[in-house]
Every structure is written in structure tokens, then in C-alpha cells.
C-alpha positions as a printed Julia matrix, in Angstrom:
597×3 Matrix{Float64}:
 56.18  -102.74   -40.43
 53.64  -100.12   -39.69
 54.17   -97.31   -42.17
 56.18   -94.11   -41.54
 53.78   -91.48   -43.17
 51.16   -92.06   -40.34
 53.75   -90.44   -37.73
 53.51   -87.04   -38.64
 50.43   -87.49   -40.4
 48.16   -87.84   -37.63
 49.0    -84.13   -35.21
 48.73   -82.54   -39.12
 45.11   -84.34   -39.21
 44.24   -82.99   -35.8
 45.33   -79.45   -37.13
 43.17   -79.63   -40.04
 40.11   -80.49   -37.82
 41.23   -78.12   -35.27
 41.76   -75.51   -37.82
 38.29   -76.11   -39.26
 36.1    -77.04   -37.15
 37.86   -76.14   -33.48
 35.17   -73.36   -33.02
 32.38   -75.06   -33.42
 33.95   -77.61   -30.5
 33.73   -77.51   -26.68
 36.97   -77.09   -25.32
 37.14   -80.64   -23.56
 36.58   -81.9    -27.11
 39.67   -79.62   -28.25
 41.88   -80.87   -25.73
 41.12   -84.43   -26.36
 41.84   -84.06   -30.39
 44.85   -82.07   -29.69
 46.4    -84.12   -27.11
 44.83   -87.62   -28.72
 46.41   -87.29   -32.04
 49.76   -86.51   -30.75
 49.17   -89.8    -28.26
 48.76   -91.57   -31.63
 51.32   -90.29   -33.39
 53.82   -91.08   -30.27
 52.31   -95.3    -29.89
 52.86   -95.04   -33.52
 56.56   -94.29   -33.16
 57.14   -96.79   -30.6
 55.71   -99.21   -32.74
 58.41   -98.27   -35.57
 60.95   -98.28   -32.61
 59.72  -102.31   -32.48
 59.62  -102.76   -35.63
 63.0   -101.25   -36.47
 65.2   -103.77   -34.99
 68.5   -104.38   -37.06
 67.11  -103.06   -40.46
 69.55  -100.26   -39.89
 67.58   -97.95   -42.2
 64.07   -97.67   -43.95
 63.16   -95.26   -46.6
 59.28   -95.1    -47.54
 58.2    -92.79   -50.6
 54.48   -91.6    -50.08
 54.25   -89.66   -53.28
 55.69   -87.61   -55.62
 55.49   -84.23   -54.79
 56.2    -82.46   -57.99
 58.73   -82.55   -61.16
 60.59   -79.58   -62.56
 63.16   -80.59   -64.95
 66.01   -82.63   -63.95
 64.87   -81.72   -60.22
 61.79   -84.89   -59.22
 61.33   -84.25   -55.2
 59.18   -87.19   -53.75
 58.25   -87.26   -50.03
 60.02   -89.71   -48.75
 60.68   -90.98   -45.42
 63.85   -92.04   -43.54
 64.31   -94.21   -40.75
 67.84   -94.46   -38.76
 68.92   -94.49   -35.11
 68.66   -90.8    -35.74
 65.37   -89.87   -37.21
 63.89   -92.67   -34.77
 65.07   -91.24   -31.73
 64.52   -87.08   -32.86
 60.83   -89.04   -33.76
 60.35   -90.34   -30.08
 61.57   -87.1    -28.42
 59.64   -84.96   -30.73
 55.99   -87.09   -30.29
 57.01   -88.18   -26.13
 58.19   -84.52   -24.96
 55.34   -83.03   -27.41
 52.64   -85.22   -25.87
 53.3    -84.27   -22.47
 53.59   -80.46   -23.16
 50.04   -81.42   -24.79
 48.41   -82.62   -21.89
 49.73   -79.94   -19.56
 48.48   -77.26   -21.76
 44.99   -78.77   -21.39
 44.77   -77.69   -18.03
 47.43   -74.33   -18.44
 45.58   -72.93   -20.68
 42.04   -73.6    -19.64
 39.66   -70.93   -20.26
 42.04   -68.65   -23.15
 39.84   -67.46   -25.47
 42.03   -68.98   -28.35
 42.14   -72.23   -26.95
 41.33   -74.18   -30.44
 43.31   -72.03   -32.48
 46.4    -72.42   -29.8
 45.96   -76.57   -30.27
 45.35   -76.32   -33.71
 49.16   -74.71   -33.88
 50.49   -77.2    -31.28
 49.37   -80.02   -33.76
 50.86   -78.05   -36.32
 54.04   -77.63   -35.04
 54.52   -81.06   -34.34
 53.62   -82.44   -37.27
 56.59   -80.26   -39.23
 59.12   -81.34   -36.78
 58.3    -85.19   -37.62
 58.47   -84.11   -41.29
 61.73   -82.42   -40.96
 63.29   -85.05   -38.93
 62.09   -87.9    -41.34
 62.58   -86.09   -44.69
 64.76   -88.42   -46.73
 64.98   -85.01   -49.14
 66.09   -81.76   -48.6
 63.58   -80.17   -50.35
 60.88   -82.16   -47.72
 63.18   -81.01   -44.65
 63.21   -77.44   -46.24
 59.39   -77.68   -46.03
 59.12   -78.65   -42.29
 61.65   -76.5    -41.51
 60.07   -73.55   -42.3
 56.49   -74.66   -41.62
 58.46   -74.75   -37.81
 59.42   -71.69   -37.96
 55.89   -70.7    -38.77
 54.32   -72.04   -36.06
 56.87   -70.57   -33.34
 55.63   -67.43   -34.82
 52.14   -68.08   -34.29
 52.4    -69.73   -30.76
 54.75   -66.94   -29.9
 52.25   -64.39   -30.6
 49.23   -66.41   -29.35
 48.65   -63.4    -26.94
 48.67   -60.78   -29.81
 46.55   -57.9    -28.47
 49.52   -57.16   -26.28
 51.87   -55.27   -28.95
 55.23   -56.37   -27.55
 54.02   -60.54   -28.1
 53.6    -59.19   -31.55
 56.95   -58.0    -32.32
 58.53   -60.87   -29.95
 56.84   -63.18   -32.93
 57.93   -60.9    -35.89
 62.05   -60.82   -34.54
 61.83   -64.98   -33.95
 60.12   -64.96   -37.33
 62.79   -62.03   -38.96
 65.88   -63.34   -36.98
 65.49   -66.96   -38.01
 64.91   -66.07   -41.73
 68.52   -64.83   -42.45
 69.64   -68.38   -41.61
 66.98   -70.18   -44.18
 68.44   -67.78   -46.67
 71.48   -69.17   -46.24
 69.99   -73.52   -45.78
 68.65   -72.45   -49.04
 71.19   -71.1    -50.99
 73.09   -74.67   -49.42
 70.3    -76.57   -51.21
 71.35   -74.65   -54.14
 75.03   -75.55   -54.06
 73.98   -79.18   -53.73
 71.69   -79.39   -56.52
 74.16   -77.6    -58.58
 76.84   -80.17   -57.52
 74.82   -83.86   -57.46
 71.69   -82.63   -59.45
 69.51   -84.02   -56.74
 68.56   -83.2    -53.43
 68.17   -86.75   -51.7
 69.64   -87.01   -48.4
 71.39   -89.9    -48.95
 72.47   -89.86   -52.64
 74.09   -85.75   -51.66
 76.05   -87.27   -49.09
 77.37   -89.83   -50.6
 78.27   -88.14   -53.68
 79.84   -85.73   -51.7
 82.34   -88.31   -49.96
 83.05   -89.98   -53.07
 83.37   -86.23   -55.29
 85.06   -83.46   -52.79
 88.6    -83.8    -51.63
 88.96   -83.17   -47.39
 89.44   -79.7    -47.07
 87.63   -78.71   -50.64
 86.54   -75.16   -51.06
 82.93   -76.46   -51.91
 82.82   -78.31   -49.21
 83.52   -74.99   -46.47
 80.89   -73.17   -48.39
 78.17   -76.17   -47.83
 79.39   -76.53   -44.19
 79.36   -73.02   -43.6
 75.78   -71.87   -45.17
 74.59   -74.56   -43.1
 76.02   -74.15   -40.41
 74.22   -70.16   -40.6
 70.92   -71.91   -41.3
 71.31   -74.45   -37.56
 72.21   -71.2    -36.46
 69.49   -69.15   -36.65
 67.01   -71.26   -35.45
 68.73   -73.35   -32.85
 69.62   -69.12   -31.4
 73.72   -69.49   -31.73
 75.75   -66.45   -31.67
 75.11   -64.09   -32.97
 71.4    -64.79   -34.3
 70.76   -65.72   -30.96
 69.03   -62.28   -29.5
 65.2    -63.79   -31.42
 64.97   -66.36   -28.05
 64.51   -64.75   -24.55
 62.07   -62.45   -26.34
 60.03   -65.49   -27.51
 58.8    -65.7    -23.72
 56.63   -63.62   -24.23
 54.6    -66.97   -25.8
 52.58   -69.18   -22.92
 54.54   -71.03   -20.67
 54.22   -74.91   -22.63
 54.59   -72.76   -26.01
 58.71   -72.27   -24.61
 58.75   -75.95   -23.18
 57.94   -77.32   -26.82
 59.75   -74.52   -28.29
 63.05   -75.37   -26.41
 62.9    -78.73   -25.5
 61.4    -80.8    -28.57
 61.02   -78.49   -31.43
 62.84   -75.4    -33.05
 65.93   -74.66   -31.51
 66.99   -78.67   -32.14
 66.1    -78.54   -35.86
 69.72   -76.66   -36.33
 71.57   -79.57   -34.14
 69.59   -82.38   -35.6
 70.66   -80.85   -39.42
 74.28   -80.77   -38.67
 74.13   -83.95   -37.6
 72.1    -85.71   -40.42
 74.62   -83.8    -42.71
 77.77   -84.62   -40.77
 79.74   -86.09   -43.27
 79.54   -82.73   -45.31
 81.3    -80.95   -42.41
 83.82   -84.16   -41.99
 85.45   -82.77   -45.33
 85.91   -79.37   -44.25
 87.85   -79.23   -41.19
 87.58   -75.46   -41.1
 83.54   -75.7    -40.92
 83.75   -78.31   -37.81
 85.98   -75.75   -36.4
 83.47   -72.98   -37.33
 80.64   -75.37   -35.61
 82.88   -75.72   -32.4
 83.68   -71.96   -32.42
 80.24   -70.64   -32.48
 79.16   -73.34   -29.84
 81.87   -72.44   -27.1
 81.05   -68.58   -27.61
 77.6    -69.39   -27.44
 77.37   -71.34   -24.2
 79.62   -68.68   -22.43
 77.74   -65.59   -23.89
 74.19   -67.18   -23.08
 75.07   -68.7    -19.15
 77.24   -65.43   -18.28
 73.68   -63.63   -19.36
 71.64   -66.05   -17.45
 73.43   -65.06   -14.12
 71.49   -62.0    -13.44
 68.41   -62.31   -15.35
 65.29   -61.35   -12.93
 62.36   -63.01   -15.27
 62.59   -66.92   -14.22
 61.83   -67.62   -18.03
 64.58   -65.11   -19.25
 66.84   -67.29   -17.23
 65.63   -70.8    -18.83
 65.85   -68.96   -22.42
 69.47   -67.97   -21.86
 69.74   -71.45   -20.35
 68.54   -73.22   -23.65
 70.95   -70.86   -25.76
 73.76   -72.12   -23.66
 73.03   -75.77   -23.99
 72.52   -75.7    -27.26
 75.7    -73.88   -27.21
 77.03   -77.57   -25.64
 75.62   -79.48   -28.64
 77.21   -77.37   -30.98
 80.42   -78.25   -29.26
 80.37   -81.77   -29.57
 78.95   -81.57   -32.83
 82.12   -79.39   -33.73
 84.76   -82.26   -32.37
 83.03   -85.08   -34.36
 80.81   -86.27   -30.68
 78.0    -86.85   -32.97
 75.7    -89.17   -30.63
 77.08   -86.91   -27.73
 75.61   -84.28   -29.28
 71.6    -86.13   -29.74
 72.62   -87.67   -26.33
 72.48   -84.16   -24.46
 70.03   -83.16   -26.94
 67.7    -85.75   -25.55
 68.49   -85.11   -21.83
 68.05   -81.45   -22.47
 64.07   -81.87   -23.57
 63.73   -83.82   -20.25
 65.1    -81.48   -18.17
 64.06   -78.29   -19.85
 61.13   -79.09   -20.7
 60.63   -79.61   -16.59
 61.93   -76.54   -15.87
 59.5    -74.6    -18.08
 56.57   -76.48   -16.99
 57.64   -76.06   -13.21
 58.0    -72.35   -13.96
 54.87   -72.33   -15.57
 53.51   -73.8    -12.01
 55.56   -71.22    -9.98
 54.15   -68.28   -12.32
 50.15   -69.63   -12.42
 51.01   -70.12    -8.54
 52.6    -66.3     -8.37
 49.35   -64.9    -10.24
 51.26   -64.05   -13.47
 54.52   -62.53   -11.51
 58.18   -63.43   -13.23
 60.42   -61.86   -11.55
 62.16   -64.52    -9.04
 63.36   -61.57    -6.47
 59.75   -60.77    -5.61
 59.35   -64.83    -5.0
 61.13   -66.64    -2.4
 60.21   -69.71     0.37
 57.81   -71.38    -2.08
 58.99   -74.42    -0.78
 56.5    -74.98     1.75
 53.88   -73.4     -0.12
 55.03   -75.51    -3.51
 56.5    -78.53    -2.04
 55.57   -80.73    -5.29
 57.0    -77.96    -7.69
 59.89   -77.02    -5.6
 61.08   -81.38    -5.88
 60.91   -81.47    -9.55
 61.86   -78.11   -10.31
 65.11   -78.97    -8.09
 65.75   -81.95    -9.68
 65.23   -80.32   -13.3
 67.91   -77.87   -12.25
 70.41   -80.53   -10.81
 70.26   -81.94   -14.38
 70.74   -78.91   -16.19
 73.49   -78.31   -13.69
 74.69   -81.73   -14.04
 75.01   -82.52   -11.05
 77.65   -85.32   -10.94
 76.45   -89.31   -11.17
 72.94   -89.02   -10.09
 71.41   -86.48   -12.53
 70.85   -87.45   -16.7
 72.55   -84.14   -17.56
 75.43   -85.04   -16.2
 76.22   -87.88   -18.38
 75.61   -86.6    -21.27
 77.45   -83.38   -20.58
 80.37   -85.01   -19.51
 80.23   -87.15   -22.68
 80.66   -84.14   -24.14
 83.3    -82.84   -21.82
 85.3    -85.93   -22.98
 85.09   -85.14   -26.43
 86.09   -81.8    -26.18
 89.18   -83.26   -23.76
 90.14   -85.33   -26.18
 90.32   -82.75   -29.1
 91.79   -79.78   -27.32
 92.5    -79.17   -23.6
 91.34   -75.67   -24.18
 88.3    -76.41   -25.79
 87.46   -78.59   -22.52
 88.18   -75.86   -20.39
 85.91   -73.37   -21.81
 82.88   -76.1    -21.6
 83.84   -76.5    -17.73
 84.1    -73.51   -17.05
 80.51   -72.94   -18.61
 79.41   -75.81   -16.52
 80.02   -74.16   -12.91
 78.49   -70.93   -14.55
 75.41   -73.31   -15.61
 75.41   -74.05   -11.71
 75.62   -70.53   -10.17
 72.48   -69.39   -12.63
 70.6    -73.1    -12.23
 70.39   -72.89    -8.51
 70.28   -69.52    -7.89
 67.25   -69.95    -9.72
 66.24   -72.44    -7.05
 67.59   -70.59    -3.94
 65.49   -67.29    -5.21
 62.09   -69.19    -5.99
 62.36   -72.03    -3.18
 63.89   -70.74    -0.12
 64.52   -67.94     2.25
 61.53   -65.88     3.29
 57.85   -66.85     2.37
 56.17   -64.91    -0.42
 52.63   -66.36    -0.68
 50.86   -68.37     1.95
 48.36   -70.33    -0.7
 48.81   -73.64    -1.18
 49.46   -75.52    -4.41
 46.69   -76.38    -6.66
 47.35   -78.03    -9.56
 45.47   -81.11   -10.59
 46.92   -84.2    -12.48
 46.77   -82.88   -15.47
 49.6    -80.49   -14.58
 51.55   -83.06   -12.21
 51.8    -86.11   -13.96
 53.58   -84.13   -17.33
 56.06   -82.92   -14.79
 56.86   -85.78   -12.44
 57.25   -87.73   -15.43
 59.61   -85.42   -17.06
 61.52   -85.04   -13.07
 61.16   -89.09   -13.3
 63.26   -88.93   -16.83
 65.77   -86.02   -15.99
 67.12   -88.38   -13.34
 66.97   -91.79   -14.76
 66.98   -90.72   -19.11
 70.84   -91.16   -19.36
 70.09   -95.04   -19.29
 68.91   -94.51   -22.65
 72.13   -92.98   -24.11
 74.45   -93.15   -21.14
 78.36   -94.13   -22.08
 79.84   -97.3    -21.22
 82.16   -96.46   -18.14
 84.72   -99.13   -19.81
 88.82   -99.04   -20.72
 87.89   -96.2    -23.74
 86.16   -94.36   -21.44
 88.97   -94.21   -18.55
 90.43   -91.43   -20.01
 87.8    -89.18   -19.2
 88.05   -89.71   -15.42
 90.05   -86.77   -14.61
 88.65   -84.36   -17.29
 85.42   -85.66   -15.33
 86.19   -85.09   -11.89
 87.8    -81.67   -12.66
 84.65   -80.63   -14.04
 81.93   -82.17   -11.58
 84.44   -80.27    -8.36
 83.48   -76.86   -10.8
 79.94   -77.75   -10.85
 79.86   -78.84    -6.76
 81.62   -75.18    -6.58
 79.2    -73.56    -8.13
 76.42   -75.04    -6.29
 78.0    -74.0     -3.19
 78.6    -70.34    -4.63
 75.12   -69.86    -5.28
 74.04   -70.77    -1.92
 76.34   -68.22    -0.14
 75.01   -65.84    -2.88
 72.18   -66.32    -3.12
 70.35   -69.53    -0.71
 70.55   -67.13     2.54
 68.1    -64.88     1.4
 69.86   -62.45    -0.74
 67.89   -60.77    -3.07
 69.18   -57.56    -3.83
 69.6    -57.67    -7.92
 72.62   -57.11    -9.25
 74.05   -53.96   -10.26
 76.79   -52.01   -12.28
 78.53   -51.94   -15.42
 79.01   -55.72   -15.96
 75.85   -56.49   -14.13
 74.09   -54.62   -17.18
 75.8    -55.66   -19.67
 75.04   -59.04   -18.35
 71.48   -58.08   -18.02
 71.67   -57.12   -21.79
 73.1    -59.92   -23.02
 76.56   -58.32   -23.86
 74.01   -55.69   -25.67
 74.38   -57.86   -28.69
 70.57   -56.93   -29.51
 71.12   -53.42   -29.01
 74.06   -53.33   -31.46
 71.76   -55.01   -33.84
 69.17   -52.1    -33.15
 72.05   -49.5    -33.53
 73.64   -50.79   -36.82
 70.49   -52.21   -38.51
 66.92   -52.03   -37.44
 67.07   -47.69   -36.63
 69.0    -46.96   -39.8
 65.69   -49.42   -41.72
 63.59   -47.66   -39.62
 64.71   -43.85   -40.83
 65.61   -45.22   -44.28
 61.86   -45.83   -44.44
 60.28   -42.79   -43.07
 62.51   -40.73   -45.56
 60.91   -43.28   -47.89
 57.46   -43.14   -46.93
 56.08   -41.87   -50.09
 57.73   -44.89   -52.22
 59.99   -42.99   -54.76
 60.13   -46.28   -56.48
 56.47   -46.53   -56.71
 56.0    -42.69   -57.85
 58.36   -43.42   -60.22
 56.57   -46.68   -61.71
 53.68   -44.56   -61.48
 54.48   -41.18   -63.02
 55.7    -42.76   -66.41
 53.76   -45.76   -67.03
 50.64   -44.74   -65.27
 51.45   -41.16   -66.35
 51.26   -42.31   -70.44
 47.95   -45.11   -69.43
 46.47   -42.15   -67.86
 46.88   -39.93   -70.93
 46.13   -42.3    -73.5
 42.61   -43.09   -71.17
 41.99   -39.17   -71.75
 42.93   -39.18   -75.61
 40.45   -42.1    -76.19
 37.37   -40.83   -73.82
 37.55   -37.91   -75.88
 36.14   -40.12   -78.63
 32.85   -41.29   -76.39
 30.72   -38.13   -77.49
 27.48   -39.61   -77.3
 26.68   -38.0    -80.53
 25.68   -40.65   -83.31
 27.04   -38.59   -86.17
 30.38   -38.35   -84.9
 29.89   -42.4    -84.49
 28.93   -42.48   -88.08
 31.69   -39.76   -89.07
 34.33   -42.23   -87.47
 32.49   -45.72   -89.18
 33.21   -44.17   -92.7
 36.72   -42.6    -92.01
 37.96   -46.03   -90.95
 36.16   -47.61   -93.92
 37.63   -45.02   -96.24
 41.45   -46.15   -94.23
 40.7    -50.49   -94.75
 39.79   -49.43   -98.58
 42.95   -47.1    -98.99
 45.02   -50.36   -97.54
 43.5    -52.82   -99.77
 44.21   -50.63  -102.92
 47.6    -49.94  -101.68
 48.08   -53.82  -100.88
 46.8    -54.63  -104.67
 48.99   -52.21  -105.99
């Protein structure tokens, strides 16, 4: 079987050239390193998916990567239905966002640097989804976070990209502090940090319901937090916009914000000890999906809207992952990069088309001016609405749906009722871009570079569910009403947001709820209120560094003082040279005497 380490090792090759040498290249050269190494890496995964066959799992160790007492971390790779399927998302959905950005980003003045970063990023999510060690995951999943800071602030002559990239960079920190305290626990626990060895001691060491075990679940489940943007670390994503257009695509279809999904689930039988921490997991998903689609209702900027969009679906994952749905959860997971990463592109389209505009209420009967865009972005958000039987979304939502049904009626009701809000915000996105009156007479120019990414990705957002999609069998016919009760909420709230909104309404929504709305529940401004303005003052009363003068008035006070006792001695004068020669001969002879004595 071809071997693992080329997967990842190929887009991290490209970087290194890139990173090197990308100035020196033209930027059709650029485009085809960039986009050709992630091509390679992508064939490369196929051919694993081949060669996988039966063999269940496959672990390859490439080489030791150090040794520190009892603690010997090797990069290793591991292959299972999960890694291999996170692998072919990650390198398929990546590839695509590749090419596109060839011809999106045509003419930036950073163009190397921006596919040196793109190489980058998806080399650390292949090493974070195959890591067979913790330590190895820990790696890639901060060298991920590193690169959404970077691509976030590829634009960073405009201050607020700048901060955007320092809050996703802040925000997302507090939850590695917490993975890595985790690691700690483990190590502490199993002394090692293998994947596989942790788990399994874990299953055969910690009683159901252990303390340990809710402390593990927990500070992970803070880590997936943070940088899949759950409640309440959430407020980092619909600022991270402010990054080009197939930056958010990768960002929130392939990469990032399924790292904390993907973790839960390669450490689920950790949180199948602690009921309490699946709970926790289930909790934090249903808040999250309301908070984030309630939010998406009356957003203006059409990638605000997709942002809250990805919070809320992720919100979905977390769900499932909560009730034990495990492959529900990577099912949606995989539908999601389809169909987001459509919707991002197509805006992407709409906003090159617009001549930089966001807002969707100054947009309106693109339809005819966008015919290509408007298809796939429609079908896009039909998915993310699923729209019953004919969309991908829709199966693997309602796979989700059934879990949840199956669990707890109220935990089902909360996801459908987030499913006819998904449908309000998905197609009053469409109404407000697509139809009603015309705002630009151009026609749509994009060449194949642009179209083929996204009628692909339209192509997979219909038909992708045939990769994961349930059996509609005798376990499955308990789902049927749960199922039909929530595709009539999601045919209702199509039909609500076309009296709302597909008529040619587009006065924006006002008043007290509308704003809070518009705020996102001012969850961000609390954070400014409680935290980042009482840093902020603490720090100009601070300004001079008390703990530095401090440092510096005693122990540079006494260096300073003893430098001015011993300069005094550098005269110049040889007889005071001569003076001091004899005096310290006359003090060796007095010790010698004494020491004879």
C-alpha cells in the first residue's frame, strides 16, 4: 500500500517552496504548485481509499520525533473509516477551494504568500486527522489555528482584518489551554499519549460515570469548542470574514471549525464513560444551533449569514455527537463541506459580481444577470436547508434528527425547530440576492476556473448523501414520523421566507429583538464589557510596567551601582595600576601565611 506520510507531506512541500521561493515565481507558476500539490496529495488519498479495503486499520510510524523521559512521541499515522474519510474531505473540498482561488484571487499582491498558507493549512489538517498520537494531533492542531490567523488577516493593511485574525487567534486559544491540560490528565493516567493505547486503557481502567473521566470529556470538549465556534467561544467566526472569500470556504467547510467534531469523535469512547460530558456535548450543540440560526435571520452581510450558518451546523454535529450518532455526526460533517463550501464560493461570485458589495438588501434580481450562480447557489441553500429527499443535507440532518428522536423527544424538537429557522435565513438569503427587482445589468463573467469548483460542489450537495446516506430499512422506520414532522417545518419555512422576503421586501429588520439578533444575543459585547475593557484599562494604568520597574530598581539598581564602584578603579593612571598590583600581592601573601599557619 502506498504510504500514509506522502498525504500531508506533499501541500507541506508546496509550502516550503512557496514559502521560499514563491517571489521569485510568476503567478501562473504559483497557482500551479499550490493547486498541483494539493491534486497530489488528494490521488494520493484515493489511492489509500483502494488500498484500504477490509484492513480495518493501518498505523505507519515515520520517525521518532523526540524522547523525554518516560514520554517517546513518534509520528505516526492512523488509518480508519474515520481518518480516511476526514483525509478525502480535507484534500477533495481543499483542492477545489485551490483551484477557485487561482482565478479569485488573481492579481493580489500577496498571491504566493496567500498559497503558500493554503498549502499550509492543509497539510496540518491531514496531520491532525491522521495523528495516531496526541502529541502529533496537538501539533496540527495548532499549526491550524495558525494558518486561519494568517489567511484571516491576508488583507492586513486594513486594521479591522488585523484584529478579526488576533480574536480567531485569542478566542480559539482558551480552548487549546484546556486540549492541553486533557493531554496532561492522560499522560498522567496511561503514561503515554497514543491514540489508541489512551483509549483503550481508559475503557479497561475508569468505571462509567468516573470523575476522571468528566474532567477528560469536559476539557475536551472546551478545546472542540473553541475552534469548531460553539457557545460561548463562538463570537471569533463571523468576524473571520473579514479573510477572502475561499479563505471562509476552506475555513468552514474542510478545515478548522471540523477539527473540534472530528476530536470528539476519534475520542468517543472517553465521553461514552461519562454520561454527564455527552450530555455537556449535546447541551452546548442544541444552544449553539439555536443561538447561531436565530442570529443568521437578520444578518445584512451575505457572509455574516453563512458564518452564523456554519456555527449552527456545527451546532447539529455536536448534537449527534452528544446522543452517541457518531457516523451521523461525520455524515453531516461531510455534506456540510459540500454545501458550504458552495455557498461561500457562490457568494464569493455574487460579491466579485457586486464589485466588493455584501450587503444582500442593496442586491436583488441577480437571477437573470447570474443565472449560473443563482442554480448552484439555490441548490447549496436547499441542502443547507435540507430540503426533504432530493437535497444531501437532508439526509444527513435527518439522520441526525433520528438520533436525537430516539434519545429525547425534546432534544428532537429543539433540532427541528432549528431546521425551519435554517430555512427562513437559507432562502431568504436566496429571495434577497436572486429575485425581485434587478440590481446590476452586467452579465456574469467568470471563467472555468471559477465554475467548474462550484458546479462540482452543486453536483455533490445534491447527490453526496449516496456516500453516507442511511439505509431506509425496518431500523430506520422509526424515524418516519420524526422525519416528516420535521421536513413539513422546513417546507414552512421555505414558504415563510418567500412571503417575507421573495416579493421584494427589503426593508431590514428593526427593534429590540431585531438587534439583539443582529448582535448575536450581544454575547461578544458581554465579552467586551466583562473582559477585554477591564484588560484594556488594567493596562493603561499599567503602562509603565510596575513589575518591570520593580525588577529594575533593585537588581538593576545594585548592577548599576556596583558598574559605578568598579569604573572608579579605571583611572588611566599607571601608578594607581601598580599601587593596586602590590596591594593584592601583599593580600595572596597575607593568605598563604595565614593558610600555613
Amino acid at each position: 500500500m502506498m504510504p500514509l506520510w506522502l498525504i500531508p507531506s506533499v501541500p507541506l512541500a508546496g509550502f516550503v517552496v512557496l514559502a521560499l521561493c514563491g517571489g521569485r515565481l510568476s503567478p501562473r507558476s504559483v497557482a500551479w504548485l499550490g493547486c498541483g500539490t494539493v491534486a497530489m496529495s488528494f490521488v494520493f488519498a484515493l489511492a489509500a481509499a483502494a488500498g484500504f479495503g477490509d484492513a480495518g486499520t493501518l498505523r505507519e510510524t515515520v520517525f521518532t520525533w523526540f524522547e523525554a523521559g518516560d514520554l517517546a512521541v513518534d509520528v505516526a499515522l492512523y488509518l480508519d473509516p474515520l481518518s480516511l474519510w476526514m483525509t478525502l474531505i480535507v484534500t477533495g473540498v481543499g483542492l477545489l477551494v485551490h483551484i477557485y482561488s487561482a482565478a479569485f484571487m488573481e492579481g493580489d499582491e500577496g498571491f504566493s504568500r496567500y498559497f503558500a498558507y493554503l498549502n499550509l493549512f492543509v497539510a496540518a489538517m491531514l496531520l491532525l486527522v491522521l495523528a495516531d498520537n496526541l502529541v502529533v494531533l496537538f501539533a496540527g492542531w495548532e499549526a491550524v489555528g495558525l494558518c486561519s490567523y494568517l489567511l484571516i488577516g491576508h488583507w492586513y493593511g486594513n486594521p479591522e482584518n488585523g484584529y478579526a485574525a488576533r480574536k480567531a487567534f485569542v478566542v480559539t486559544r482558551l480552548g487549546d489551554v484546556a486540549l492541553l491540560i486533557a493531554l496532561f490528565v492522560l499522560f498522567a493516567a496511561f503514561g503515554t499519549l497514543d491514540i489508541q493505547p489512551v483509549l483503550e486503557a481508559a475503557s479497561g481502567n475508569w468505571a462509567p460515570g468516573a470523575g476522571i473521566a468528566l474532567l477528560v470529556g469536559t476539557l475536551v470538549l472546551v478545546g472542540a469548542i473553541g475552534k469548531s465556534a460553539q457557545f460561548p467561544l463562538h463570537v471569533w467566526l463571523p468576524d473571520a470574514m473579514a479573510g477572502p472569500t475561499p479563505v471562509s470556504a476552506l475555513i468552514h467547510a474542510a478545515t478548522m471549525v471540523t477539527a473540534g467534531v472530528y476530536l470528539i469523535a476519534r475520542l468517543h469512547p472517553l465521553f461514552e464513560l461519562s454520561p454527564t460530558a455527552m450530555l455537556l456535548v449535546a447541551a452546548v450543540g442544541m444552544i449553539t444551533l439555536l443561538i447561531a440560526g436565530l442570529s443568521a435571520l437578520v444578518q445584512r452581510d451575505i457572509k455574516r449569514i453563512l458564518a452564523y450558518s456554519t456555527i449552527s451546523q456545527i451546532g447539529y454535529m455536536f448534537v449527534a455527537l452528544g446522543v452517541g450518532a457518531w457516523s451521523a455526526a461525520i455524515f453531516h460533517l461531510m455534506t456540510h463541506a459540500f454545501f458550504k463550501a458552495l455557498l461561500f464560493l457562490g457568494a464569493g461570485l455574487v460579491i466579485r459580481h457586486m464589485n466588493g458589495e455584501h450587503d444582500i438588501t442593496r442586491m436583488g434580481g441577480l437571477r437573470k444577470a447570474m443565472p449560473f450562480t443563482a442554480a448552484v447557489f439555490t441548490i447549496g441553500a436547499a441542502s443547507l436547508a435540507a430540503l426533504p429527499l432530493v437535497t444531501a443535507g437532508f439526509w444527513s440532518k435527518e439522520s441526525i434528527l433520528g438520533a436525537a428522536w430516539e434519545q429525547h423527544a425534546m432534544l428532537w424538537a429543539g433540532a427541528a425547530v432549528g431546521a425551519l429557522v435554517t430555512a427562513v435565513y437559507a432562502f431568504r438569503l436566496v429571495f434577497l440576492v436572486f429575485a425581485g427587482e434587478v440590481a446590476s445589468e452586467r452579465k456574469e463573467r467568470a471563467g472555468p476556473a471559477l465554475k467548474i469548483p462550484v458546479g462540482l460542489l452543486a453536483l455533490l450537495s445534491v447527490v453526496g448523501a449516496v456516500f453516507g446516506a442511511p439505509d431506509l430499512g425496518e431500523e430506520h422506520a422509526a424515524h418516519l414520523l420524526p422525519a416528516i414532522g420535521s421536513s413539513a417545518l422546513v417546507l414552512a419555512g421555505v414558504a415563510l421566507a418567500w412571503w417575507a422576503f421573495g416579493r421584494g421586501v427589503r426593508r431590514p429588520a428593526s427593534g429590540v429583538v431585531a438587534s439583539a439578533l443582529q448582535s448575536g444575543f450581544r454575547i461578544d459585547a458581554l465579552y467586551q464589557a466583562a473582559i477585554v475593557r477591564p484588560y484594556s484599562r488594567l493596562s493603561g494604568w499599567n503602562r509603565r510596567d510596575a513589575v518591570d520597574r520593580m525588577v529594575t530598581g533593585v537588581f538593576a539598581g545594585v548592577s548599576l551601582a556596583m558598574h559605578r564602584a568598579l569604573s572608579a578603579l579605571q583611572t588611566g593612571r599607571v601608578r594607581d595600576y601598580a599601587l593596586g598590583m602590590v596591594f593584592g600581592v601583599v593580600v595572596l601573601v597575607g593568605l598563604g601565611v595565614w593558610t600555613w599557619r
